[in-house]
C-alpha positions in Angstrom: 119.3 121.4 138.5 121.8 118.6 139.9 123.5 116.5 138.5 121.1 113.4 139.9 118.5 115.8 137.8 120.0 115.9 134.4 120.6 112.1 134.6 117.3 111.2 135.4 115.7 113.5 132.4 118.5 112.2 130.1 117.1 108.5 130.9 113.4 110.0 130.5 114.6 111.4 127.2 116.2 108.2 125.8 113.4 106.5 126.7 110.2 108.6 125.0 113.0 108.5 122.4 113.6 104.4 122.4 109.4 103.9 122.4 108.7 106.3 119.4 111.4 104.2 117.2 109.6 100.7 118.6 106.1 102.5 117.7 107.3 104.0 114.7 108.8 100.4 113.4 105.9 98.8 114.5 103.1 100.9 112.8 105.7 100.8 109.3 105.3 96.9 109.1 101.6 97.4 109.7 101.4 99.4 106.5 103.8 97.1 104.6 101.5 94.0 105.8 98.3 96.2 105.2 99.4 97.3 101.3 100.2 94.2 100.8 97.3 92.8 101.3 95.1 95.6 98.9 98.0 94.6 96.8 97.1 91.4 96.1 93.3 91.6 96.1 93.4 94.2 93.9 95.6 92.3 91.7 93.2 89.1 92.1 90.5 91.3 90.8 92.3 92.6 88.3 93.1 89.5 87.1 90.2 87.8 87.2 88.7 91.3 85.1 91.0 90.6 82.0 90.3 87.4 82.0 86.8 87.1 81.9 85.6 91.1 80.8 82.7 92.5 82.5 79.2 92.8 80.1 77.5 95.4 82.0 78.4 98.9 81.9 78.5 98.7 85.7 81.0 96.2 85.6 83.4 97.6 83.2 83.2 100.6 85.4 84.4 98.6 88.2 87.2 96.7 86.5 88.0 100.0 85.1 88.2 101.0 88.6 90.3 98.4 89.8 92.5 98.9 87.2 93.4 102.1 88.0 93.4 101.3 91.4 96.1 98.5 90.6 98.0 101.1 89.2 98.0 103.5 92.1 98.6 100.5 94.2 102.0 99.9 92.2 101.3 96.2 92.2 103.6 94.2 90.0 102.3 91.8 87.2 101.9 88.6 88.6 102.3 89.9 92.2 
């Protein structure tokens, strides 16, 4: 291969390189944005759950639910 070769797949190869970091950074923040949102529904049904506990067995199985989803989620008190 010449040298004209090697350049031009070095500048190939930066590039695929360059566009999987942008993609890569791009589809992070989408998660961050996206769990933060579950976050803080979660929490708001949480929340509302302690407040006012369910009658029905149906619902406690549900705030149950959320509870534990509210701890899977990580969310902070308050959050």
């Amino acid at each position: 291969m010449t040298v004209r070769g090697w350049r031009a797949l070095v500048v190939i190869l930066l590039t695929a390189v360059l566009g999987l970091g942008a993609a890569l950074l791009v589809a992070v923040r989408a998660l961050q944005v996206a769990e933060q949102r579950s976050c803080d529904l979660t929490t708001a049904f949480d929340d509302a759950y302690r407040e006012a506990p369910p009658q029905t067995p149906a619902g406690r199985q549900i705030a149950d639910q959320v509870a534990a989803l509210r701890h899977t989620y990580d969310c902070r008190p308050g959050r």
